[in-house]
C-alpha positions in Angstrom: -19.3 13.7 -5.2 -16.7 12.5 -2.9 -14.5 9.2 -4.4 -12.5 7.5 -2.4 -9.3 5.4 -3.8 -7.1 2.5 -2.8 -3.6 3.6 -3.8 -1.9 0.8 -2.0 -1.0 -0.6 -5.2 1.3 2.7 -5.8 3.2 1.6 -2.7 5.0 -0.9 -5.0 9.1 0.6 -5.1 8.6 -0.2 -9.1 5.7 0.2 -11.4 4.5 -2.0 -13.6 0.9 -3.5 -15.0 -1.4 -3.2 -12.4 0.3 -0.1 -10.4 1.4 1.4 -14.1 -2.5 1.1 -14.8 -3.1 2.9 -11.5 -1.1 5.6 -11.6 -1.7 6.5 -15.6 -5.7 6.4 -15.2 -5.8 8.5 -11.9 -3.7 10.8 -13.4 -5.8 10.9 -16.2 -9.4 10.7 -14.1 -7.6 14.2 -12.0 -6.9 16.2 -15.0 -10.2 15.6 -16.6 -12.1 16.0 -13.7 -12.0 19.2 -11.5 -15.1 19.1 -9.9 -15.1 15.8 -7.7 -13.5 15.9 -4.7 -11.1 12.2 -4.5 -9.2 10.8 -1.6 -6.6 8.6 -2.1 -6.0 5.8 0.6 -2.5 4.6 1.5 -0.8 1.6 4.1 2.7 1.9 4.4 4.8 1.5 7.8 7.2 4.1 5.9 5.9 7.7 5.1 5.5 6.9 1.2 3.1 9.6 0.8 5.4 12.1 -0.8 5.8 10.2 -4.0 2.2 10.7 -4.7 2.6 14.5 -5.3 3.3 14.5 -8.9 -0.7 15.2 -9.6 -0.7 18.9 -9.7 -5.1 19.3 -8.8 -6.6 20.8 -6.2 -9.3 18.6 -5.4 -7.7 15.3 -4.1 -6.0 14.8 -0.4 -4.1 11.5 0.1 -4.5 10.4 3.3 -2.5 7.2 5.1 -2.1 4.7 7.1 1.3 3.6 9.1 0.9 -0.2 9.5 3.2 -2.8 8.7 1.2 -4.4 5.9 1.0 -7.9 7.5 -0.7 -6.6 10.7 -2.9 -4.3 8.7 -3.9 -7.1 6.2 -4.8 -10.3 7.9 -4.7 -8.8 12.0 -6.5 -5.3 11.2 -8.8 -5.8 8.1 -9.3 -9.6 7.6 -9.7 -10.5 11.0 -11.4 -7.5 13.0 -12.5 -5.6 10.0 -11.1 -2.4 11.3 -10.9 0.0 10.4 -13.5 1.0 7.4 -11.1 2.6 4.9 -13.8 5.2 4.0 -14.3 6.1 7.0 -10.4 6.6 7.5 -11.0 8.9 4.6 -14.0 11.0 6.3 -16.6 9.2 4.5 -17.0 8.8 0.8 -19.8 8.4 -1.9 -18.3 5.9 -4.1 -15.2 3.7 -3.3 -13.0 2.2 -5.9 -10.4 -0.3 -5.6 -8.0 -0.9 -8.5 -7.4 -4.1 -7.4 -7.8 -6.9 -5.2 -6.8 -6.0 -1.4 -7.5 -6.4 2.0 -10.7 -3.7 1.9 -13.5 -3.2 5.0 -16.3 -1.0 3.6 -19.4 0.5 5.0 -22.4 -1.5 4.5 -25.0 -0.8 1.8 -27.0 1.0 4.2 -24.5 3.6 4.3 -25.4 4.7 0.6 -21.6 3.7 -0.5 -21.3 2.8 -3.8 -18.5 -0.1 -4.5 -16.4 -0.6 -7.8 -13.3 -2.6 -8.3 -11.4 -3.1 -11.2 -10.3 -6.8 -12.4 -7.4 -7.2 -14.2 -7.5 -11.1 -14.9 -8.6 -14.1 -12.7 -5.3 -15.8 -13.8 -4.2 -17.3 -10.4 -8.2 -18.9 -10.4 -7.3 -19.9 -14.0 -4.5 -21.1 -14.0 -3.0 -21.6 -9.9 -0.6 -24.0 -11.1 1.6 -20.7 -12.5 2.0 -19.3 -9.5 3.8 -20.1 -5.9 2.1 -21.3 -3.3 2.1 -17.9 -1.4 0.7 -16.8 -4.0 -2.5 -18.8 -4.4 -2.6 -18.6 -0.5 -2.7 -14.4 -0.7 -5.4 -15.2 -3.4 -7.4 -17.8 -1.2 -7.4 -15.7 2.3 -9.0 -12.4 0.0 -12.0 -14.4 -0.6 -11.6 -12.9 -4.6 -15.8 -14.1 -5.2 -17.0 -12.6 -1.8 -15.0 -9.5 -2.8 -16.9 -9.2 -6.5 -20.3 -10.4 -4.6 -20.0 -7.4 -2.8 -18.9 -5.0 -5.1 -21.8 -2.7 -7.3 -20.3 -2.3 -10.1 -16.9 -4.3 -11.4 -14.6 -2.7 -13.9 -13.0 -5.7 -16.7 -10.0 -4.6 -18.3 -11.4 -6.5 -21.6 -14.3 -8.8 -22.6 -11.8 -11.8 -22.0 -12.0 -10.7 -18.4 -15.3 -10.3 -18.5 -16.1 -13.6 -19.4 -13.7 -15.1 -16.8 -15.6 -13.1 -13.9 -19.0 -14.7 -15.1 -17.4 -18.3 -15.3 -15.3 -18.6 -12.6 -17.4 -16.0 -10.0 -20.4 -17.0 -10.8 -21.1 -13.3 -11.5 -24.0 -12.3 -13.7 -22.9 -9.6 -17.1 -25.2 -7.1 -15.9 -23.0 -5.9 -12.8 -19.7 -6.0 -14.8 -18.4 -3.6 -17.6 -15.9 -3.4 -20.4 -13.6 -0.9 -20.3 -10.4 -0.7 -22.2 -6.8 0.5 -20.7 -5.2 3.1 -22.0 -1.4 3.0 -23.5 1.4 3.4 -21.5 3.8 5.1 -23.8 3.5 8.1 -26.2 6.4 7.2 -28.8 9.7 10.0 -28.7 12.4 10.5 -31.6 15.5 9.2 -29.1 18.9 11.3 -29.9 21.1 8.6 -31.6 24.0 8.9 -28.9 21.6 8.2 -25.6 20.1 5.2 -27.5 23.6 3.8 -28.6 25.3 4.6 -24.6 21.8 3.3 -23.3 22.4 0.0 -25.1 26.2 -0.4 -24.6 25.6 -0.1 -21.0 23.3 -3.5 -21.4 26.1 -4.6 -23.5 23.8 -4.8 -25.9 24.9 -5.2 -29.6 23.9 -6.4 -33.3 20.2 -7.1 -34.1 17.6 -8.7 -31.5 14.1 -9.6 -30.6 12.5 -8.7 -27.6 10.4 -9.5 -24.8 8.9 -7.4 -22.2 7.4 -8.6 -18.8 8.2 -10.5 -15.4 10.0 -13.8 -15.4 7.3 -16.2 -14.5 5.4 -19.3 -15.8 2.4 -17.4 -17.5 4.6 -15.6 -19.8 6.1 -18.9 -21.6 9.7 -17.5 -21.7 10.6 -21.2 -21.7 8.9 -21.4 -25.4 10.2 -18.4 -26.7 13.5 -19.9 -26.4 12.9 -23.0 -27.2 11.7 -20.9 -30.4 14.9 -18.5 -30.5 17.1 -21.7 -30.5 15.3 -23.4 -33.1 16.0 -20.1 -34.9 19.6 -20.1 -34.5 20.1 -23.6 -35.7 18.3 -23.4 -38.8 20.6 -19.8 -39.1 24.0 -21.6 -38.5 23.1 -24.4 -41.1 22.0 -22.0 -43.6 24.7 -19.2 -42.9 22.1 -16.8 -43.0 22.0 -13.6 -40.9 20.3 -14.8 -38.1 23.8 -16.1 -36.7 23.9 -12.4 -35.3 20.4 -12.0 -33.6 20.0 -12.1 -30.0 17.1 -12.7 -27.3 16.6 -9.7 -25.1 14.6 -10.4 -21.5 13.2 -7.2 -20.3 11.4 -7.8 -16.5 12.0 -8.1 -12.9 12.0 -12.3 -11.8 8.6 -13.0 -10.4 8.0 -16.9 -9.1 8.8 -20.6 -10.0 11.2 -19.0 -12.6 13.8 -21.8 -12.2 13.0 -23.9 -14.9 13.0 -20.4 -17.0 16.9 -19.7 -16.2 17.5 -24.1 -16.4 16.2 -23.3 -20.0 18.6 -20.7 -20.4 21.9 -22.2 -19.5 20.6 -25.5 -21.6 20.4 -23.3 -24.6 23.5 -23.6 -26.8 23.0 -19.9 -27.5 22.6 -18.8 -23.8 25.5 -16.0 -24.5 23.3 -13.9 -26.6 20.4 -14.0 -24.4 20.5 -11.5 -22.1 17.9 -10.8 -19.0 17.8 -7.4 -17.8 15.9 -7.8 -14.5 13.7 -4.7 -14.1 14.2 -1.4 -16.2 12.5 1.6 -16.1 10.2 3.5 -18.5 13.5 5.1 -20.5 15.4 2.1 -21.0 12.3 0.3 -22.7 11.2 2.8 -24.8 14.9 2.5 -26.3 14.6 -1.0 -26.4 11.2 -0.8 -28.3 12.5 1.2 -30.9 15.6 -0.5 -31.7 14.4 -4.3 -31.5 14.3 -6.0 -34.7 10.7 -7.8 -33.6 8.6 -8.1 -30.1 7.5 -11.4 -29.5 4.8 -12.4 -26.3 3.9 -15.8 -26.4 2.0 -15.7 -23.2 -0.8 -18.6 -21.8 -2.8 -15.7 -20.3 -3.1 -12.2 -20.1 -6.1 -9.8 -18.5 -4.9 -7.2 -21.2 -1.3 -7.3 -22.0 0.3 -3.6 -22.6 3.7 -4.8 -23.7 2.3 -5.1 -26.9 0.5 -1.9 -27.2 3.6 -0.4 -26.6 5.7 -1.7 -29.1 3.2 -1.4 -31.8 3.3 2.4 -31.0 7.4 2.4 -31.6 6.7 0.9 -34.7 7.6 -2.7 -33.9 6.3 -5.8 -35.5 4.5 -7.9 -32.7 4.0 -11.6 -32.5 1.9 -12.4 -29.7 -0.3 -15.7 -28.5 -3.2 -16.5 -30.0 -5.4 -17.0 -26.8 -7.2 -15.2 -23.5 -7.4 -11.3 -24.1 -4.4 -10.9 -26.7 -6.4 -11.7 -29.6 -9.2 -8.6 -28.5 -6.2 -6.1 -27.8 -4.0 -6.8 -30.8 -6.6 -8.1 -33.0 -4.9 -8.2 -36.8 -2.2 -6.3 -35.8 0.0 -8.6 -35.3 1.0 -12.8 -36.0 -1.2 -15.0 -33.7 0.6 -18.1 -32.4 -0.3 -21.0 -30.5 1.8 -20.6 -27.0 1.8 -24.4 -26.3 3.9 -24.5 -29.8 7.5 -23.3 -29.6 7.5 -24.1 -33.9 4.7 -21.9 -34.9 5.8 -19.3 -32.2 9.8 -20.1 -34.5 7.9 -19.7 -37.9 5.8 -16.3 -37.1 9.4 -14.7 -35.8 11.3 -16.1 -39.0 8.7 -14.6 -41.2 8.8 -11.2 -39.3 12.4 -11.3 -40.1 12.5 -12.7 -43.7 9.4 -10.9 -45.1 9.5 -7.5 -45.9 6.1 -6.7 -47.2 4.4 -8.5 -44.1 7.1 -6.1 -42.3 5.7 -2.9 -43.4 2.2 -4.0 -42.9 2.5 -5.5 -39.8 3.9 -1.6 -38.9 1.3 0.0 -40.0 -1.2 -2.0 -38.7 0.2 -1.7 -35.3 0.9 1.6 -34.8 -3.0 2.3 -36.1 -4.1 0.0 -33.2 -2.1 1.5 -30.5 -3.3 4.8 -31.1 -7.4 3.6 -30.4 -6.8 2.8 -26.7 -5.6 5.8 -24.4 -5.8 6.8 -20.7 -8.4 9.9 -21.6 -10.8 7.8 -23.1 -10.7 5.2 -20.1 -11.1 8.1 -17.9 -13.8 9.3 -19.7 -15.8 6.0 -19.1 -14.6 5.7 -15.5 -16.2 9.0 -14.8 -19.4 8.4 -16.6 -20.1 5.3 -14.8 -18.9 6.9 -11.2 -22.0 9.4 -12.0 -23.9 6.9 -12.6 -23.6 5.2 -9.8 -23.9 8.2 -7.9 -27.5 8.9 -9.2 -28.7 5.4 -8.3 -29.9 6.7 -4.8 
């Protein structure tokens, strides 16, 4: 069976959520598998194809394209339709994309099998978190045509799932279910590198943390809303909290300015801190020194932040709503996002209880460990045969 694969996402100069998901599952899919034979498709006007050799298997060939990305995308593929990325690839039996691109197929007549992979239908959702580029890039995809098209569609979770069939139109038998992996195994960091890793973020004293790009969705502006709330009640009781800051770990994403107006507003702006972008090191330090992780997002396909800090051992509050209540499930405190006070009281308790600590602990480090890349693989490569038979 020859798979084709959109890589385009791995293109990105920094990983994270959909291009992390990419690059763990295909490296997964390779190491399981050593009888396929899969192509990898690339666009990039630079020769990026030399990162991709990290995946020591002998039956893939990546294989690219040289276009500047604008002409490719709306000139080459939108508008002519040219030219069929599997037959840039020498022709394929199943194609799948790992997310929504610029993508001309072969017809159905050509016995090419289709599967994409939906991480979340936020931006149908919920367009009024993102920029206007952003809902244009989302309009000029045609995202419905794209899942009318497709054979099969991969959801990231049964929240997704359900967001396909509502706001698609697409019927349940032609989508399924299948769970991310993790992204992190946890590691015993050597004292020293954790302490020089966090004096070089200036870092200092107890804090809670959050993980993820600086953008509407993620409801940074209620989580310190929350952490101020905190700090008051902490300076009028003289209680430890006076010590604790707010940690930001993500690259800025869009319509962030009321997120930093929220900042410099908060009487306690010197003590949070964002980071910007950080790679896979740093944050696995951060995760196993923060005092709590707290994601009070409106919406999320899957959320992995979580995930990962449950499997350093991290008490997680999270949002009570979308995927986040399937992925965690009672693994962590469920808040409403649209209030900053019950998002103030689950950190408080976090931070005050000790019994609730040690469960919350053990609870999430018991539900990290049921999602992993192998067994996503596994089901990846049991529906590609699938497919495959259906002749």
């Amino acid at each position: 069976m020859k798979i084709g694969v959109d890589i385009r996402v791995l293109m990105d100069k920094h990983y994270s959520g959909i291009s992390e998901y990419t690059a763990n599952l295909l490296s997964a899919i390779l190491k399981a598998d050593k009888i396929n034979e899969y192509k990898l498709f690339y666009n990039s006007y630079h020769d990026l194809g030399g990162r991709l050799n990290k995946w020591n298997s002998q039956n893939f060939q990546v294989i690219g394209l040289h276009w500047p990305n604008k002409i490719f995308n709306y000139c080459l593929q939108k508008v002519f339709g040219y030219p069929r990325l599997d037959k840039v690839l020498g022709g394929a039996d199943i194609f799948w994309s790992p997310h929504f691109n610029f993508t001309k197929l072969s017809g159905s007549k050509s016995g090419l099998k289709k599967v994409i992979t939906v991480h979340d239908l936020s931006f149908l959702r919920y367009p009024r978190f993102f920029s206007w580029r952003k809902n244009f890039w989302h309009k000029s995809l045609g995202v419905k045509r794209i899942l009318r098209q497709a054979d099969k569609i991969i959801a990231v979770s049964a929240n997704t799932k359900n967001d396909i069939m509502e706001l698609a139109g697409i019927g349940a038998a032609k989508i399924k279910v299948i769970y991310s992996g993790n992204n992190v195994v946890k590691k015993d960091w050597v004292a020293e590198k954790v302490e020089t890793c966090l004096s070089k973020l200036n870092i200092s004293g107890p804090f809670i943390l959050y993980v993820g790009n600086i953008e509407p969705r993620k409801n940074i502006s209620g989580l310190i809303k929350a952490y101020d709330k905190l700090r008051r009640e902490s300076e009028e009781a003289a209680d430890n909290f006076k010590n604790l800051g707010l940690i930001l770990a993500g690259a800025p994403g869009w319509k962030n300015a009321p997120i930093y107006a929220d900042w410099q507003a908060s009487p306690y702006k010197d003590q949070i801190k964002f980071l910007g972008y950080i790679d896979e090191e740093v944050k696995e330090i951060l995760y196993s020194r923060a005092a709590v992780f707290v994601y009070p997002s409106y919406y999320e396909g899957f959320g992995f932040p979580p995930l990962e800090a449950m499997t350093y051992g991290l008490p997680v509050v999270c949002s009570n709503v979308s995927s986040l209540p399937e992925i965690v499930a009672g693994a962590g405190i469920m808040v409403n996002p649209y209030k900053s006070e019950e998002i103030f009281e689950a950190i408080k308790l976090v931070l005050t209880d000790a019994k609730l600590r040690v469960r919350l602990i053990a609870l999430g480090y018991a539900r990290a460990q049921m999602f992993s890349w192998d067994k996503t693989a596994g089901e990846y490569l049991e529906l590609f045969k699938e497919l495959h038979e259906i002749r």
